[in-house]
N, C-alpha and C positions, 0 to 999 in steps of 0.2 A: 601548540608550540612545536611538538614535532611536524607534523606537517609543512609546518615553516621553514622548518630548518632544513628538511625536505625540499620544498619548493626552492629554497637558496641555494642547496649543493645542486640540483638539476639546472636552474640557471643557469651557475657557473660554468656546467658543464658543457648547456647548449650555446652559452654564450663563442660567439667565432674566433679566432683568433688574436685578431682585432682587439678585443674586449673581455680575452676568458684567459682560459689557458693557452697556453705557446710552448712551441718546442724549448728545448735551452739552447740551440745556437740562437734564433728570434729575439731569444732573451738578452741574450750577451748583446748582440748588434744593437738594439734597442738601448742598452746601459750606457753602451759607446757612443751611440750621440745623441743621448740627453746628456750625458756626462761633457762631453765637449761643445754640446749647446750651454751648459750652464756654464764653461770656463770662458767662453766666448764673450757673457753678457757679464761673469766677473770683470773679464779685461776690458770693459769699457767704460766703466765705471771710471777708470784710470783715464780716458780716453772721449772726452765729452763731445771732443769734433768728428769723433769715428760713428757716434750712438746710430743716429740714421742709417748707414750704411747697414754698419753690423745688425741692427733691430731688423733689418729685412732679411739678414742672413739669417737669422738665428729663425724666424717668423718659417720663412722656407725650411729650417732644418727639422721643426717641429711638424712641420704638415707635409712633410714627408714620410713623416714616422707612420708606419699602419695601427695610429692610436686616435680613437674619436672621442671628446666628450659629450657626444650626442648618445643615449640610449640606444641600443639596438633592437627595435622597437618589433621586427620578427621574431628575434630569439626568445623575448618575454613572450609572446604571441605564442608560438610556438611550446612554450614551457607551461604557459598556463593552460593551452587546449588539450596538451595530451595531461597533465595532471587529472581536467575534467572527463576526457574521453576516458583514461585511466580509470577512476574512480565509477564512470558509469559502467563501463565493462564487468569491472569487477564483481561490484554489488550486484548486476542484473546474471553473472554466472554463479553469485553466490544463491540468488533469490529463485534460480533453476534448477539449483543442484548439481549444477558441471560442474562445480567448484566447494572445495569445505574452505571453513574458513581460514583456515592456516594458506589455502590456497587461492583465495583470494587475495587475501593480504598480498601473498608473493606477486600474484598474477598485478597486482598495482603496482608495485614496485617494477618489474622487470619492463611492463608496458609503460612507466613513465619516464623512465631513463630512454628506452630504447627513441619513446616520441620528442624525447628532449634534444639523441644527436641528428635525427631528421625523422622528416616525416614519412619518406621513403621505409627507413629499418622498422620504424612506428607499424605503420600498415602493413607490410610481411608479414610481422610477428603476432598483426591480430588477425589476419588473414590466414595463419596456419590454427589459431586459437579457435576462429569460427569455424573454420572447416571442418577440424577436429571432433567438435561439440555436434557439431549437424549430422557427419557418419557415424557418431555415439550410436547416437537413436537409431540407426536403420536398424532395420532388424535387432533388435532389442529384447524380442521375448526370446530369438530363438536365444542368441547373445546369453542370455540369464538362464539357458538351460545345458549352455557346453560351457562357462566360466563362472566361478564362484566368485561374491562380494559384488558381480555387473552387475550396475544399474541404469536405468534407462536414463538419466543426462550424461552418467559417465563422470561421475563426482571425480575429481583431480585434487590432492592436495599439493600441499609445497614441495613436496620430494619430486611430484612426479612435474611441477610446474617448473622450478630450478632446473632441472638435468632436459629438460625440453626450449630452455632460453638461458639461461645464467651465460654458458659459456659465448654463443653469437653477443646476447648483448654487453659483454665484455669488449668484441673487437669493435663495438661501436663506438664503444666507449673510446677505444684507445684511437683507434681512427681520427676520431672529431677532436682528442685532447693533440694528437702527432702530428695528424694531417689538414685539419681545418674543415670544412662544410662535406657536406656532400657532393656528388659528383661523379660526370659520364666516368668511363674507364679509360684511362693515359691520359688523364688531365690531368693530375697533378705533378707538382715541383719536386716532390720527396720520391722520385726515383718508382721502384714496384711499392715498397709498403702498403702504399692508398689502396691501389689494385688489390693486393696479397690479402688483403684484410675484407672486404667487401666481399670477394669470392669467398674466404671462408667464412660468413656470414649468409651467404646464401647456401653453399653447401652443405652448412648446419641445418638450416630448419629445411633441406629438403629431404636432407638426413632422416630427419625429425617426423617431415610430412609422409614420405617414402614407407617408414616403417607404422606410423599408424594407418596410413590409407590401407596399407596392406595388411594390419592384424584386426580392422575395422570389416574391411570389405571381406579378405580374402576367408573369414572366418564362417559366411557367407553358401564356400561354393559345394556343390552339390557331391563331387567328387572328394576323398579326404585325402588330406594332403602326405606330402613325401618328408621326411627328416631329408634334411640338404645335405648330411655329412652320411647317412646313407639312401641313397635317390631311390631305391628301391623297395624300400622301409618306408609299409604307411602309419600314419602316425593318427591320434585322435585329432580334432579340430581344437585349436587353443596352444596344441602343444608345441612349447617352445622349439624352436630349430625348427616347425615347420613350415612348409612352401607347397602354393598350387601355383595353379597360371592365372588364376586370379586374383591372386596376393599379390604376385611378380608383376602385372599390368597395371596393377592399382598404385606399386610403388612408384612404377615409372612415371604415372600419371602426377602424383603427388609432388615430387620433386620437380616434375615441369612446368609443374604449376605456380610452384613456389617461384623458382627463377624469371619466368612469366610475369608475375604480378613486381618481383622488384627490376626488372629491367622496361616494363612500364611505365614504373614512377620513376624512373630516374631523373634529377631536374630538369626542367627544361627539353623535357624527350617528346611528348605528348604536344606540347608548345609548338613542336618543327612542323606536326602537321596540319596545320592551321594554315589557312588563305591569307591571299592579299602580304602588307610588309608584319602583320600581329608578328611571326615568329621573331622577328629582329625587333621588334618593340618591346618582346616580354622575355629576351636574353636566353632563347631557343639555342641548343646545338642543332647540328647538321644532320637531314633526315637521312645521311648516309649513317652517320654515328648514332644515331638511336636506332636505326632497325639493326646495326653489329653489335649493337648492347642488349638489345633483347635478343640475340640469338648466341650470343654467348652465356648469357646468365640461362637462358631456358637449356640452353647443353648440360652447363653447369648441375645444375638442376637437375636432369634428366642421368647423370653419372650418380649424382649425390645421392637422386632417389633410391633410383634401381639398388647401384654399386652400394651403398649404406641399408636399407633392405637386406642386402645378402650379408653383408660384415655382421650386421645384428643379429641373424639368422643363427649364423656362425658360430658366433658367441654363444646365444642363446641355446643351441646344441649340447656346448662342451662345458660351458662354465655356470650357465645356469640352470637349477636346478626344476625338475617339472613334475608335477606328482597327479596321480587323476586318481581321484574317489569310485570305483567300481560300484557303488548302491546309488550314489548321486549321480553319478554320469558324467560328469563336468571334471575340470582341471581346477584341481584345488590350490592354493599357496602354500601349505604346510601339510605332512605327515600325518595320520591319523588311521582308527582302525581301519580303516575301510581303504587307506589313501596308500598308491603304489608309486613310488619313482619312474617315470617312462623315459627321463633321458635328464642331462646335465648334472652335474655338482653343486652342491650345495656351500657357494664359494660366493658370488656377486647376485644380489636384487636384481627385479629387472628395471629399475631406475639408474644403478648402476652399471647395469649392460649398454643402456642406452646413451649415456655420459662418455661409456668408451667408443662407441660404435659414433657417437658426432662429430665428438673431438677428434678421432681420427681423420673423417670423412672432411672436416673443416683445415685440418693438419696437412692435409692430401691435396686438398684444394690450391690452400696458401703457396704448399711449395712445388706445384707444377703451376704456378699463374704465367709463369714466363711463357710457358710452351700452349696454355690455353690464349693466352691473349694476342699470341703468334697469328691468332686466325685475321682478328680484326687489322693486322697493318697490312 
């Protein structure tokens, strides 16, 4: 039963405009002429030699309205594939160990909404989920000897699955409930919002990408890394606030990776490059417009990474706290005989580090769209 009721709010939600939710101006216009189509076919009731006439007005005034009784036979489509792709993800990250089960759970959730407002936000967000899971493992035994509780799938629960998606698939949400489907960049009607919202949604998880590629790999390099708030001060490997150049290239990478794979999907992008008239048959944009849409969201991306890398860095210096166990060798999470504070306060998690360091970085995104999108006219 819940599942159900599940599957029916995410319908709603992926349902288009058309058929789901609508702005409230949509609304209002919409009331005004059913409201004066039904006063219309009152008044003829009165009027038996007008019926014809007006029954054709009125017939026009309703198949005008962007209202179908036909099914939207993608959106259930759509609703039902990522619930299944949802549900297999989950269970096979739980049946691995990337995931506990509180993080599962979550990881279904956030992955069926997101495949609910397209397939596009869908696939980013498992696309930063598998990536993630795969540089887990790299180096895994060294991993389990310079951080405490590492394990080799990189078990995730909810905390850390929420503050890595909750927020992005929020603007999806709102997006698809404001703005209607998905779509290139300065398509739509609703002004920047469409824009403002996409970008910070990619932002996000390059955010997202940026900062584990780099505490994945960079944790990795041979040389040990610099505390960023002092460049000169080496630090142990793990410990928060620090940086090599092999953190810093893994974050850039991470973020352009991310913008990459969603200016790829974008409708109808992949479609332009296609022979013969297929791209006008299968409602293609212009292969001028898809390769400015992948080179925007890979910049995007490429800021989000790197620049959210460092924010997090940042953070992670000043406000969060880092303790390393001297007999263990490794960076522990709490205090103990053995455990020394080597840098931050003991004021935010690092799931809440990472919550401030997205949201900003998506925040950043949203309100410079104007001057990013500059490039593409």
């Amino acid at each position: 039963m819940a599942l159900f009721k599940l599957a029916a709010s995410i319908f709603l939600l992926a349902s288009s405009p058309a058929y789901g939710f609508t702005s409230p101006t949509t609304l209002i216009a919409r009331s005004k002429q059913i409201s004066n189509s039904n006063n219309l076919s009152h008044h003829n009731s009165f009027f038996p030699s007008k019926i014809a006439i007006s029954t054709t007005t009125t017939s026009s005034s309703l198949s005008a309205l962007p209202i179908s009784s036909t099914i939207p036979t993608l959106d259930i489509s759509r609703t039902i594939i990522g619930l299944l792709l949802a549900q297999k993800i989950s269970n096979s990250g739980y049946k691995k160990q990337s995931l506990s089960k509180s993080g599962a759970i979550s990881a279904f959730l956030v992955a069926s909404f997101s495949l609910a407002t397209s397939f596009r936000n869908g696939l980013t967000l498992l696309a930063f989920y598998w990536t993630s899971s795969k540089l887990t493992r790299v180096g895994s035994k060294i991993k389990g000897k310079l951080e405490e509780g590492h394990t080799e799938g990189g078990e995730r629960g909810a905390s850390q699955v929420f503050a890595c998606s909750l927020i992005a698939v929020l603007c999806a949400c709102v997006r698809r409930i404001l703005v209607g489907n998905d779509g290139p960049l300065l398509s739509t009607s609703v002004g920047l919002l469409g824009d403002q919202l996409t970008l910070a949604y990619v932002a996000f998880f390059a955010c997202c990408a940026g900062d584990t590629w780099a505490s994945e790999l960079g944790v990795l390099s041979k040389s040990l890394p610099r505390l960023i708030i002092k460049p000169w001060k080496q630090v142990p490997p793990g410990t928060n606030g620090g940086i090599s150049f092999v953190g810093l290239a893994a974050s850039a990478a991470g973020g352009t990776f991310m913008g990459l794979i969603h200016g790829l999907l974008v409708p109808g992008g992949i479609a332009s490059m296609l022979p013969f008239n297929l791209p006008s048959m299968l409602g293609a944009i212009s292969s001028a417009a898809f390769k400015k849409e992948v080179l925007i969201l890979s910049l995007v991306g490429f800021i989000g990474g790197f620049g959210g890398s460092l924010l997090d860095s940042v953070l992670g210096a000043t406000i969060q706290v880092t303790y390393y166990d001297d007999v263990e060798e490794k960076i522990v999470k709490r205090s103990g005989p053995n455990a020394k504070r080597v840098g931050g306060l003991a004021f935010l998690s690092n799931e809440m580090v990472n919550v401030v360091s997205t949201a900003l970085s998506a925040l950043i995104a949203a309100l410079t769209a104007r001057s990013l999108l500059s490039i593409m006219i």
